[in-house]
C-alpha positions, 0 to 999 in steps of 0.5 A: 563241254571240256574236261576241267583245264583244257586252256587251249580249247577254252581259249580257241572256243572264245573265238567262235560265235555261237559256242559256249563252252560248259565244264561237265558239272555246270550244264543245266538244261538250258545249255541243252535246249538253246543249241542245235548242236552238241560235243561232248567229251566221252567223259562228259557224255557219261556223266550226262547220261548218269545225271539223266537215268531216272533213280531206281523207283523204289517201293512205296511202304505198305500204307498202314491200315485206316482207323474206322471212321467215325460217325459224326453225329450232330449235338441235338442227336448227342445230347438225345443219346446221352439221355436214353 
């Protein structure tokens, strides 16, 4: 990977088999996993370090407390209630 207008390093790559040159902001996995190897600027490797670093977890909020559950209760026993 080159920093964004490294022309001669652009050019120089295209002559090389099996070489794919990625600008930092365009890697995707794949670049990744289908190559052996790996260069990297400084520039680059950080900015793939900080991509990789998992967010902060953050807390989840406290769950708020549940309704008591309803009964349920079949209609022959409703419509007995509401008789007595």
């Amino acid at each position: 990977m080159a920093a964004e207008g490294n022309r001669n390093l652009e050019l120089a790559s295209r002559n090389l088999e099996g070489v794919k040159l990625v600008a930092p902001a365009a890697l995707q996995p794949y670049d990744l996993l289908r190559h052996e190897k790996l260069i990297l600027s400084k520039d680059a490797a950080e900015k793939l370090s900080r991509s990789l670093v998992p967010k902060a977890a953050v807390a989840p909020a406290a769950a708020p407390e549940a309704a008591p559950k309803k009964k349920r209760v079949s209609r022959a026993a409703a419509k007995k209630a509401e008789k007595d």
